[in-house]
PDB file with one MODEL, atoms N, CA, C and O in Angstrom:
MODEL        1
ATOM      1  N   UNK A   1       3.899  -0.556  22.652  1.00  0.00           N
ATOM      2  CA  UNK A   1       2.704  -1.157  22.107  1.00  0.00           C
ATOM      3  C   UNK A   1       1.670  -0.097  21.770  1.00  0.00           C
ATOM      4  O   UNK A   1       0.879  -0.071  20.827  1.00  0.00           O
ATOM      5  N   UNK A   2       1.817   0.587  22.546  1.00  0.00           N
ATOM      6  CA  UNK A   2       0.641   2.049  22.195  1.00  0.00           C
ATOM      7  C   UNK A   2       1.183   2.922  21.013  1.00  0.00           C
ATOM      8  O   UNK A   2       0.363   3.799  20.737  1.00  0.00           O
ATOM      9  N   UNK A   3       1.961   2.950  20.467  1.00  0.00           N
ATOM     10  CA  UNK A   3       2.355   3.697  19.454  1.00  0.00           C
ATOM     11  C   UNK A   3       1.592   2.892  18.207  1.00  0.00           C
ATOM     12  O   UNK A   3       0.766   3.437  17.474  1.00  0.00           O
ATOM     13  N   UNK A   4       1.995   1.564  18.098  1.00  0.00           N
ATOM     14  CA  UNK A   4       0.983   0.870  17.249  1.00  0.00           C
ATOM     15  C   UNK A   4      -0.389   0.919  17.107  1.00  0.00           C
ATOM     16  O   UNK A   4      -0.876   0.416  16.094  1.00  0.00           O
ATOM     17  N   UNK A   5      -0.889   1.279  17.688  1.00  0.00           N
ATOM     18  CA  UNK A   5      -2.525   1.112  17.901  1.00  0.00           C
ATOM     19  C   UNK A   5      -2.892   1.766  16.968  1.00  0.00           C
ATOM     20  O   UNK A   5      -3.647   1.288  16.122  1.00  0.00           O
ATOM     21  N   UNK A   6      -2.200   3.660  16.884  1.00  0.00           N
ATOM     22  CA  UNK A   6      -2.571   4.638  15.375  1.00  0.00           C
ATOM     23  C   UNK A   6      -2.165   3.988  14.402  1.00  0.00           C
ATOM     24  O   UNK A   6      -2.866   4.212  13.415  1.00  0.00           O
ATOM     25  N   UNK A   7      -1.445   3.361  14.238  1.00  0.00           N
ATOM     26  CA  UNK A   7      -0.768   2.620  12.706  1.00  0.00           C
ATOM     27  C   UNK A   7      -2.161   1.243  12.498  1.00  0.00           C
ATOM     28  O   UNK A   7      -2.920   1.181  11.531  1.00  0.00           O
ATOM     29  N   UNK A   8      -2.156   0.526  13.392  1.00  0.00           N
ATOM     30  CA  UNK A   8      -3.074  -0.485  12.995  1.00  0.00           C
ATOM     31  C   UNK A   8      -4.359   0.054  12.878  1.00  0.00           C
ATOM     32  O   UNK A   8      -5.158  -0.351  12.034  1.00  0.00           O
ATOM     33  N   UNK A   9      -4.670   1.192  13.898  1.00  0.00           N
ATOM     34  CA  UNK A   9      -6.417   2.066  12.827  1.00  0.00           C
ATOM     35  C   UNK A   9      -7.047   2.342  11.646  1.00  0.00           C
ATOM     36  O   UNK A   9      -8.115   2.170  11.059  1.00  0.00           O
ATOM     37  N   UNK A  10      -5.023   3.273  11.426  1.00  0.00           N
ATOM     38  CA  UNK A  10      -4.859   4.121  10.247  1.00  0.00           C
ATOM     39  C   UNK A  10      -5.328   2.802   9.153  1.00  0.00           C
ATOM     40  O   UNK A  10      -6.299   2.906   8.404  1.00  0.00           O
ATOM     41  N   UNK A  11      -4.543   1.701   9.213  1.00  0.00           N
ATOM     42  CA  UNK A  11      -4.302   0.597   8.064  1.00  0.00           C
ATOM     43  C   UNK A  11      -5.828  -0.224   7.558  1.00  0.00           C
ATOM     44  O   UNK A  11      -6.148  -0.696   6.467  1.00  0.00           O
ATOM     45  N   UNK A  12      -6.638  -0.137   9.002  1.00  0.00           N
ATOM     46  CA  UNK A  12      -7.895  -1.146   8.933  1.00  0.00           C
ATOM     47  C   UNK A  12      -8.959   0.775   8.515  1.00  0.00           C
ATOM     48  O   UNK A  12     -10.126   0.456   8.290  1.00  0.00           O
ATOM     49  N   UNK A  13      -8.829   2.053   8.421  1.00  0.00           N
ATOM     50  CA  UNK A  13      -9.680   2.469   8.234  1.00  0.00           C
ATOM     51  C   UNK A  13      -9.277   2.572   6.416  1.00  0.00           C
ATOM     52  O   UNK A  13     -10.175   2.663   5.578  1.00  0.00           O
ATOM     53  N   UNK A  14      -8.113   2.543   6.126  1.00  0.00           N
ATOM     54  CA  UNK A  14      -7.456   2.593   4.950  1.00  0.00           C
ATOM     55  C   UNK A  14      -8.552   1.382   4.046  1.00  0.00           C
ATOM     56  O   UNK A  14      -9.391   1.366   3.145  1.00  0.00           O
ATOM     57  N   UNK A  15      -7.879   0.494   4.977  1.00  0.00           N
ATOM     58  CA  UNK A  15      -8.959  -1.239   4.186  1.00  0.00           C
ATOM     59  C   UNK A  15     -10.190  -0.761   3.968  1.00  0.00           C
ATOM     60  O   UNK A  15     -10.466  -0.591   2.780  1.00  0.00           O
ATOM     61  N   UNK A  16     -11.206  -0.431   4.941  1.00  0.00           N
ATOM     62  CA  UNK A  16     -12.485  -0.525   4.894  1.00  0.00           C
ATOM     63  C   UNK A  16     -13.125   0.566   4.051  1.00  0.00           C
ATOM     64  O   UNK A  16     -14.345   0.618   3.892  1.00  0.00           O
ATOM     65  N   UNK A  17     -12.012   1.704   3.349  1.00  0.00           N
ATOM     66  CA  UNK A  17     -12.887   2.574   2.534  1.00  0.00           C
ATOM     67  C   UNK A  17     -13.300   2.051   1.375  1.00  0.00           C
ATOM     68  O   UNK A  17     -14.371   2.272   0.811  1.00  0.00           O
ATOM     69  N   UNK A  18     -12.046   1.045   0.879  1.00  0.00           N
ATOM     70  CA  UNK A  18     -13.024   0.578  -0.542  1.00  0.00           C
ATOM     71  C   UNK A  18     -12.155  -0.800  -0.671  1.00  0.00           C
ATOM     72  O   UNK A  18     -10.955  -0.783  -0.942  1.00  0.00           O
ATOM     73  N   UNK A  19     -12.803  -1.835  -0.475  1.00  0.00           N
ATOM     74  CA  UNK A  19     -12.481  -2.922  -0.125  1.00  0.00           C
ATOM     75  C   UNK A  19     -12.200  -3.634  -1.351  1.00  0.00           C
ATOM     76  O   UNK A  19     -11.179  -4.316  -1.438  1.00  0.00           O
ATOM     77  N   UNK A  20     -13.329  -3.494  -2.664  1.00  0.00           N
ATOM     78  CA  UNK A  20     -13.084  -4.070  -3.751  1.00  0.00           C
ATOM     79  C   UNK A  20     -11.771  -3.634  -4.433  1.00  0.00           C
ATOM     80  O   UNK A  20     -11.087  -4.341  -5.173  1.00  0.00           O
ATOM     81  N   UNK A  21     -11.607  -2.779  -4.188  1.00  0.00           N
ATOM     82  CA  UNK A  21     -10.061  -2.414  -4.897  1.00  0.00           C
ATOM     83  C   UNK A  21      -8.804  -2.849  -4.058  1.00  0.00           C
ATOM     84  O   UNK A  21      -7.768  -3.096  -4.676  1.00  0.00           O
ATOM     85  N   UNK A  22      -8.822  -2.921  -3.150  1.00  0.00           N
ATOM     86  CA  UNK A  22      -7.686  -2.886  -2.067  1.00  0.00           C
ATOM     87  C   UNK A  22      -7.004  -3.700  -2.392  1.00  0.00           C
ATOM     88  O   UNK A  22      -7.381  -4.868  -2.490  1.00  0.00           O
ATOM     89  N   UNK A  23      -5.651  -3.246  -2.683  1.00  0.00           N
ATOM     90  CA  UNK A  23      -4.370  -4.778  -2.809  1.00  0.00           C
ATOM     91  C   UNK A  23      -3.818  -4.427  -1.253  1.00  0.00           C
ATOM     92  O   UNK A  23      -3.208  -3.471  -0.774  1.00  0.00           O
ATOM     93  N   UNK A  24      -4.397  -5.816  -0.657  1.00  0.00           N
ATOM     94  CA  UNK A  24      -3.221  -5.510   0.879  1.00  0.00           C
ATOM     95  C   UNK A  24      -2.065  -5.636   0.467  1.00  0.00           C
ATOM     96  O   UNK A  24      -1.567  -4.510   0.494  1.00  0.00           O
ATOM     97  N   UNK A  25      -1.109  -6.599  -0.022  1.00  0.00           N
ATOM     98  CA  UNK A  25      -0.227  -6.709  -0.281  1.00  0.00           C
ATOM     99  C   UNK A  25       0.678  -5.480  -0.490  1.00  0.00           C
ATOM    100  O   UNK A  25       1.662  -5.185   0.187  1.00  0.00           O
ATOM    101  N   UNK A  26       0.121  -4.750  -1.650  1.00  0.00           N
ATOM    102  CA  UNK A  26       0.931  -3.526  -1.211  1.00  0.00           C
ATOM    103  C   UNK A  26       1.321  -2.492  -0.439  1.00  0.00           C
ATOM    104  O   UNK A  26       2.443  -2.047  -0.195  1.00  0.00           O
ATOM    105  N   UNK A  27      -0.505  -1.949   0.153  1.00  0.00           N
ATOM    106  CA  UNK A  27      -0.896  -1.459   1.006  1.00  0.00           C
ATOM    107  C   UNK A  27      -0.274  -1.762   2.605  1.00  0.00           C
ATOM    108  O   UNK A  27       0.021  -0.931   3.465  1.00  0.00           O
ATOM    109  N   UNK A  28      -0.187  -3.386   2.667  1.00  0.00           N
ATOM    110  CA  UNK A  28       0.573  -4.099   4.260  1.00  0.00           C
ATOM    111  C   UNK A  28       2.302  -3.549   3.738  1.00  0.00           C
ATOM    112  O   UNK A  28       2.859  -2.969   4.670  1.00  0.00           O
ATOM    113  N   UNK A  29       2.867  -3.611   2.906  1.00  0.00           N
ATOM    114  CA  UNK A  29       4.286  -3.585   3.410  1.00  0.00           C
ATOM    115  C   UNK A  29       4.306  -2.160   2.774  1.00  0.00           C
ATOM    116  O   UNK A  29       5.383  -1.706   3.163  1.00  0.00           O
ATOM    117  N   UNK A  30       3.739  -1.268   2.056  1.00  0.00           N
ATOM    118  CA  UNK A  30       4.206   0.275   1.907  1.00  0.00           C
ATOM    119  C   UNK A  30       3.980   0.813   3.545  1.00  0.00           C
ATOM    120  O   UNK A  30       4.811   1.549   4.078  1.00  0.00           O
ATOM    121  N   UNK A  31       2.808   0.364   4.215  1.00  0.00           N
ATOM    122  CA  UNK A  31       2.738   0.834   5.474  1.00  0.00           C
ATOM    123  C   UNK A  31       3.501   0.385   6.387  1.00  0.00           C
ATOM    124  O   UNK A  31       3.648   1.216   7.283  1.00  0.00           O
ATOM    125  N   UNK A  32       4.105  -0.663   6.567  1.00  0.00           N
ATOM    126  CA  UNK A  32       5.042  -0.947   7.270  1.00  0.00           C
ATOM    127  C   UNK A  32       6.593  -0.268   6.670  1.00  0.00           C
ATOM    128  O   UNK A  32       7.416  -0.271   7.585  1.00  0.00           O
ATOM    129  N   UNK A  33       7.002   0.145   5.719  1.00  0.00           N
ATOM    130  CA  UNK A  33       7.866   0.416   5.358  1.00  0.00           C
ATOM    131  C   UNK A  33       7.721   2.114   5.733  1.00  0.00           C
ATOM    132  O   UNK A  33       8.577   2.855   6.216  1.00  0.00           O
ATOM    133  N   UNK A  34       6.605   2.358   5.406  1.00  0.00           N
ATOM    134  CA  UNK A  34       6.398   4.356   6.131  1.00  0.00           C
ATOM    135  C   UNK A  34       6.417   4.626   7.222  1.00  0.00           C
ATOM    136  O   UNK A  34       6.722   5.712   7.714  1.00  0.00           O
ATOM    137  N   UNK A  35       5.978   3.332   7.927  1.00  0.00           N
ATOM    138  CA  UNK A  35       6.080   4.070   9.281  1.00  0.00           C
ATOM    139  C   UNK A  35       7.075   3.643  10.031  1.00  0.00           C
ATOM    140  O   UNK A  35       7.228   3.995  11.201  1.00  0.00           O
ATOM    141  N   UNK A  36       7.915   2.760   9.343  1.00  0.00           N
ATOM    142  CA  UNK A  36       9.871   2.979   9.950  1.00  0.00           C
ATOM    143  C   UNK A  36       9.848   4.052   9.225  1.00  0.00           C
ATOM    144  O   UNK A  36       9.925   5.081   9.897  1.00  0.00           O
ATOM    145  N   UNK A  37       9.783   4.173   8.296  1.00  0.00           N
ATOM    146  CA  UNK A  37      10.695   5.731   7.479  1.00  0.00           C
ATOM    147  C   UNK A  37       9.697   6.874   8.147  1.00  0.00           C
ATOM    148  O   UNK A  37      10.096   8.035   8.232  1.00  0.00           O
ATOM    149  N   UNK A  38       8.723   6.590   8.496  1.00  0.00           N
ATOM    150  CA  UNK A  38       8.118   8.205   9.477  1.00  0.00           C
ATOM    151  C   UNK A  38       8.582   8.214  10.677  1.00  0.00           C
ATOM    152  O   UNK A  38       8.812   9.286  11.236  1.00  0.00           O
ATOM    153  N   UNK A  39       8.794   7.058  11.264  1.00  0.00           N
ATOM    154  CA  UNK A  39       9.480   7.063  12.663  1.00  0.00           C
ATOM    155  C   UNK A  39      10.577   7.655  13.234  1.00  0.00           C
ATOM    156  O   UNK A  39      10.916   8.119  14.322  1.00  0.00           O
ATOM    157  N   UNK A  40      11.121   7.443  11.878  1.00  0.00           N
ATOM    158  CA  UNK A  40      12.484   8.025  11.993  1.00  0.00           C
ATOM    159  C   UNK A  40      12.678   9.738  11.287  1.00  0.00           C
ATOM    160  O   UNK A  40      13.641  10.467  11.525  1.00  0.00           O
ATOM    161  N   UNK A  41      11.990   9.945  10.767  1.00  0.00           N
ATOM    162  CA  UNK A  41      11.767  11.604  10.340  1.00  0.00           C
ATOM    163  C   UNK A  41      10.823  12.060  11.295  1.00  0.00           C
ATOM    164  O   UNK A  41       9.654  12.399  11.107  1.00  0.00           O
ATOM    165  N   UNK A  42      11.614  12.016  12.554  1.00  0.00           N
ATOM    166  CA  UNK A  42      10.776  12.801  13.403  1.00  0.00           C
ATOM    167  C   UNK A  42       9.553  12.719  13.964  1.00  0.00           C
ATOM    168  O   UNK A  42       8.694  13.573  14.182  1.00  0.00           O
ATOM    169  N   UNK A  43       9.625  11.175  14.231  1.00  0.00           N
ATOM    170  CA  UNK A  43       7.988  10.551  14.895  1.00  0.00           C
ATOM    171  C   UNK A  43       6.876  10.549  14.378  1.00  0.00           C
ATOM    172  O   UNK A  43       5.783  10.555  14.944  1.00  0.00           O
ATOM    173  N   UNK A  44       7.245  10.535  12.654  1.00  0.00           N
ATOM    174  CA  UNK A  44       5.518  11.146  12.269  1.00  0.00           C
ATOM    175  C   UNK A  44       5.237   9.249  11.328  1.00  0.00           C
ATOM    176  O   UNK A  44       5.003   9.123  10.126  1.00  0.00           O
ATOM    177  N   UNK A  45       5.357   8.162  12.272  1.00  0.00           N
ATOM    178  CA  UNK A  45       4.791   7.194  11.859  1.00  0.00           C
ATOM    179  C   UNK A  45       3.489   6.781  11.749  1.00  0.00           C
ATOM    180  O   UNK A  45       3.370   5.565  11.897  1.00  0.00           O
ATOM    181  N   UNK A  46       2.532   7.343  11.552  1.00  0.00           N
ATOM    182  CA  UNK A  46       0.658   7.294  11.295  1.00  0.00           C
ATOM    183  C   UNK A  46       1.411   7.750   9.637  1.00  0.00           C
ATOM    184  O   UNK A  46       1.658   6.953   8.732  1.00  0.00           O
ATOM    185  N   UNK A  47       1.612   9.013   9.624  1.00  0.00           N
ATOM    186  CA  UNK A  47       1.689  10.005   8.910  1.00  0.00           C
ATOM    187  C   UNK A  47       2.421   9.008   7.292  1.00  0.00           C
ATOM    188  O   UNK A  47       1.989   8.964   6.140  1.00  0.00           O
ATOM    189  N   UNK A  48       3.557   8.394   7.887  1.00  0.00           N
ATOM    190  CA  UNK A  48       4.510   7.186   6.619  1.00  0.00           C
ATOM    191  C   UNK A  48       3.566   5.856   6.792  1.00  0.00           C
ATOM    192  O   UNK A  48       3.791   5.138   5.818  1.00  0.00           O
ATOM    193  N   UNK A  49       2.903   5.443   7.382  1.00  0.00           N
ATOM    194  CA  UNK A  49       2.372   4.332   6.966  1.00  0.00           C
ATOM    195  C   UNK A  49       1.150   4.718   6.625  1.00  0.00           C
ATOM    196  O   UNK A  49       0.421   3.727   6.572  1.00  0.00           O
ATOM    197  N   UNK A  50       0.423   5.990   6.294  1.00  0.00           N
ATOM    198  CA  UNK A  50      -0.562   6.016   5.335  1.00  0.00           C
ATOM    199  C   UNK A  50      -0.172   6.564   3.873  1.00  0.00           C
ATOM    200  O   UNK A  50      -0.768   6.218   2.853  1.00  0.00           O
ATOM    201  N   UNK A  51       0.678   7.272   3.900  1.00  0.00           N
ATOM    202  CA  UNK A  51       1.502   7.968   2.613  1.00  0.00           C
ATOM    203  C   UNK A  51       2.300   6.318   2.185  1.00  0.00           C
ATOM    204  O   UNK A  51       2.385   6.276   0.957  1.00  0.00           O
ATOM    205  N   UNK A  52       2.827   5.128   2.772  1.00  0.00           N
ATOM    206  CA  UNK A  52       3.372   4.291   2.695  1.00  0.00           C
ATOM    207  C   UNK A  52       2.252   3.313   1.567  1.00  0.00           C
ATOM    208  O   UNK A  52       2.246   3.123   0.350  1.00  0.00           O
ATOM    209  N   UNK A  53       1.323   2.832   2.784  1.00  0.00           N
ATOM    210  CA  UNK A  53      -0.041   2.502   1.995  1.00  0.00           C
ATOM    211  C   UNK A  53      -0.260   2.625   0.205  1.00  0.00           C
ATOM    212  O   UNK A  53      -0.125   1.863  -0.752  1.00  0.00           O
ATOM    213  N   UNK A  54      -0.649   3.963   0.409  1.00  0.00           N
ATOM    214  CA  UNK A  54      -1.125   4.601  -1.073  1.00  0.00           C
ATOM    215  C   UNK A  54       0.334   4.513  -1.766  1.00  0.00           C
ATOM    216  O   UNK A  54      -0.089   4.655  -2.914  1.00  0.00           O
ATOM    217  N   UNK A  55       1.244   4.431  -1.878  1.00  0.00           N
ATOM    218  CA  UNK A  55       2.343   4.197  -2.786  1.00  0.00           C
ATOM    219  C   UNK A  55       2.655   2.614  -3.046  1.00  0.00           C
ATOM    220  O   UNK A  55       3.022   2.096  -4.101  1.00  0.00           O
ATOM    221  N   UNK A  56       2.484   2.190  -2.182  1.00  0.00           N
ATOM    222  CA  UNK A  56       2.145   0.462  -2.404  1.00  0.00           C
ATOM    223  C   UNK A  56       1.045  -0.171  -2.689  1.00  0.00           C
ATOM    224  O   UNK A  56       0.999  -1.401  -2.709  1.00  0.00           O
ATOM    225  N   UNK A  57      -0.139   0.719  -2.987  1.00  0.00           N
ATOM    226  CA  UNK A  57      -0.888   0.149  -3.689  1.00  0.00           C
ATOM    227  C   UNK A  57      -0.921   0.703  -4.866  1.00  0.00           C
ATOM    228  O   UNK A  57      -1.376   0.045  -5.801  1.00  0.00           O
ATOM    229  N   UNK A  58      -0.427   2.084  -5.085  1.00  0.00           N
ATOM    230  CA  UNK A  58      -0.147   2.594  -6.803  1.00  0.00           C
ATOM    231  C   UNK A  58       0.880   1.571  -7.310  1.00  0.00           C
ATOM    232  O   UNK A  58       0.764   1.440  -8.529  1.00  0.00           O
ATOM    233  N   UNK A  59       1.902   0.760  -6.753  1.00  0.00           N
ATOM    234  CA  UNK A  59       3.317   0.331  -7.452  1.00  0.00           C
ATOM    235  C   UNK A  59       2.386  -1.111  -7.849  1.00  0.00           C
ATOM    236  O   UNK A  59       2.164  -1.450  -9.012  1.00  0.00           O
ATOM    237  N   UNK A  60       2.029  -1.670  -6.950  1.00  0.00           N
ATOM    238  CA  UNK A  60       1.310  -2.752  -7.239  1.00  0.00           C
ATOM    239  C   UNK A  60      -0.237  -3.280  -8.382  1.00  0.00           C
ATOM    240  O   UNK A  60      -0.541  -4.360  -8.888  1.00  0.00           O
ATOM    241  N   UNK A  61      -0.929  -1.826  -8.406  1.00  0.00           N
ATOM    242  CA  UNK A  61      -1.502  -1.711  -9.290  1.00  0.00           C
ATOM    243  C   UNK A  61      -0.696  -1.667 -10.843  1.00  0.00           C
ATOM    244  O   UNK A  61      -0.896  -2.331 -11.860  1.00  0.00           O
ATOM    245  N   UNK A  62       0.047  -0.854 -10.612  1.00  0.00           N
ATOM    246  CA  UNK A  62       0.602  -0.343 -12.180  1.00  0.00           C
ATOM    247  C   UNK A  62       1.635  -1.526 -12.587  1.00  0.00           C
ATOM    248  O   UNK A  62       2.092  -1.578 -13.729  1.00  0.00           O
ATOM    249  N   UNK A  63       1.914  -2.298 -11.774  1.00  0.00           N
ATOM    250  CA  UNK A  63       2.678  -3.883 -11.791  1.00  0.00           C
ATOM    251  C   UNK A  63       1.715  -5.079 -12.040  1.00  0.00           C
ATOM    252  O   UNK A  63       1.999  -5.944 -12.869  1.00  0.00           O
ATOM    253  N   UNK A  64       0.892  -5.103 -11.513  1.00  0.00           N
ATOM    254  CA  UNK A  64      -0.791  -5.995 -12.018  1.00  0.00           C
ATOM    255  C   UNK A  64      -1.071  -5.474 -13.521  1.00  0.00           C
ATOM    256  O   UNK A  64      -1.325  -6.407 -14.283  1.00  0.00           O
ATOM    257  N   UNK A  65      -1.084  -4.048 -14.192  1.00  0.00           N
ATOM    258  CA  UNK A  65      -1.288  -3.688 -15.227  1.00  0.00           C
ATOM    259  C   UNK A  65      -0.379  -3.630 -16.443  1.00  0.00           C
ATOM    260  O   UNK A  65      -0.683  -3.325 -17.597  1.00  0.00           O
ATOM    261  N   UNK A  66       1.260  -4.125 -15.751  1.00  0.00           N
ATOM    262  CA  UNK A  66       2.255  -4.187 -16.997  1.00  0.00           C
ATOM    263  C   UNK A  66       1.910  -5.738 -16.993  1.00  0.00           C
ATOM    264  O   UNK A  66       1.728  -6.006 -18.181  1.00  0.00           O
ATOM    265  N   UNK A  67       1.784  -6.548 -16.464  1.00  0.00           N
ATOM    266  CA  UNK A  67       1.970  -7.988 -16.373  1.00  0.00           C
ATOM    267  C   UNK A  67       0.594  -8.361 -17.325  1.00  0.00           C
ATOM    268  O   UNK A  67       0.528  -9.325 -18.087  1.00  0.00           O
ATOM    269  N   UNK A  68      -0.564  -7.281 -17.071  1.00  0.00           N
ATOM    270  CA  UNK A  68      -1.844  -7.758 -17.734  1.00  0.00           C
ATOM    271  C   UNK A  68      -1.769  -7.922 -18.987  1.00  0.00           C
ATOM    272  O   UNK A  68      -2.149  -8.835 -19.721  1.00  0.00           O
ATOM    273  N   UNK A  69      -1.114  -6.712 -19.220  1.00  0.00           N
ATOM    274  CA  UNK A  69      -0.697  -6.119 -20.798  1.00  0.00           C
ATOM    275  C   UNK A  69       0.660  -6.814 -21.621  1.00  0.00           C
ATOM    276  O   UNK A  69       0.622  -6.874 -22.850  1.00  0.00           O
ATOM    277  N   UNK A  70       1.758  -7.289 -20.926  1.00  0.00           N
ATOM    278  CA  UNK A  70       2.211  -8.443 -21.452  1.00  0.00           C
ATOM    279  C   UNK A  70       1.559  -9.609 -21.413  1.00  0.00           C
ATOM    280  O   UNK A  70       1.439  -9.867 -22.611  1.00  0.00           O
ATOM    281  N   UNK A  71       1.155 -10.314 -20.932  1.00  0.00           N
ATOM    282  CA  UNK A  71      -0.108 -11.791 -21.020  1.00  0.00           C
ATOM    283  C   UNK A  71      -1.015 -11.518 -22.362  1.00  0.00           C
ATOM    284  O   UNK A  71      -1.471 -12.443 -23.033  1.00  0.00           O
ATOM    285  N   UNK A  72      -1.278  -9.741 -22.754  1.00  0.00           N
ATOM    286  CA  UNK A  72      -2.189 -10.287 -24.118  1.00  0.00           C
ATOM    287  C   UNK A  72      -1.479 -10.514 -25.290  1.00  0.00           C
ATOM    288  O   UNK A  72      -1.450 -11.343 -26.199  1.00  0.00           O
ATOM    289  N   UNK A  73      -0.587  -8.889 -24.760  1.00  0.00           N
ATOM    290  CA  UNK A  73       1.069  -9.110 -26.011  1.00  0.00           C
ATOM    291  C   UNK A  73       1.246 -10.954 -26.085  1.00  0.00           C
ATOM    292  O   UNK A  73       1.500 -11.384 -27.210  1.00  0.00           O
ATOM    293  N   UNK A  74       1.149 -11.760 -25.207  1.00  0.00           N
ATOM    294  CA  UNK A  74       2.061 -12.781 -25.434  1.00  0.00           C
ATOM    295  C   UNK A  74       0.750 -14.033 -26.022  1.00  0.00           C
ATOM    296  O   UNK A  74       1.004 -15.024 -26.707  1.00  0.00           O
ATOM    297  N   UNK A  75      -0.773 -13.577 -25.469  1.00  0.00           N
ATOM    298  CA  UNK A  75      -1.535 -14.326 -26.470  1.00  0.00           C
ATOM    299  C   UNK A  75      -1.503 -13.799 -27.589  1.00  0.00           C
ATOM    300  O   UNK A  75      -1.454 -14.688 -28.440  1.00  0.00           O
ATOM    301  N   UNK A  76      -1.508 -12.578 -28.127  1.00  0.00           N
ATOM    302  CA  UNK A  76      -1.805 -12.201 -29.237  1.00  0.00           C
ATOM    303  C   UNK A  76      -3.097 -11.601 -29.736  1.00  0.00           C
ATOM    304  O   UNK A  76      -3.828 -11.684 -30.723  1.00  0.00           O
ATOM    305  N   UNK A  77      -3.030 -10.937 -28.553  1.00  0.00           N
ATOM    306  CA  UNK A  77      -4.742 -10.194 -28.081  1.00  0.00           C
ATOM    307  C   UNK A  77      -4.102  -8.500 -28.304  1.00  0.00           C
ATOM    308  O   UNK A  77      -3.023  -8.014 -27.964  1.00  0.00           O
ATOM    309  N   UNK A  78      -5.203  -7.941 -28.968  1.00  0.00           N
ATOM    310  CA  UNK A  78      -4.166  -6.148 -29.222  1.00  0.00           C
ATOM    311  C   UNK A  78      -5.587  -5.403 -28.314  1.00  0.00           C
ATOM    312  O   UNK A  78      -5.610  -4.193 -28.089  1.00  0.00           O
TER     313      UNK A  78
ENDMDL
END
């Protein structure tokens, strides 16, 4: 249970830097997905669920922005 405690800090100091932007969604499962994959490269799970984070919220952004950009393609908005 104490190993969690740095991961759930890391995640809520992650949230609170800039809240208006924040997709948890990506941000909650890239960090859960880094810090099995840091866990396992040698215990450095803080370390994969903040590097986890920021890659799940870049995939999710740039996925919010193909979907935006087909919706005008498909009104007919240039």
């Amino acid at each position: 249970m104490r190993k969690f405690v740095p991961l759930a800090v890391s995640a809520a100091l992650l949230v609170s830097m800039n809240p208006a932007q924040v997709e948890a969604k990506g941000c909650l499962r890239g960090a859960a997905v880094g810090a099995v994959a840091g866990h396992y490269a040698h215990h450095h799970a803080v370390m994969g669920a903040v590097g986890g984070c920021l890659a799940g919220r870049a995939y999710y952004k740039h996925k919010a922005a193909k979907q935006a950009q087909a919706q005008q393609q498909a009104q007919g908005v240039h």
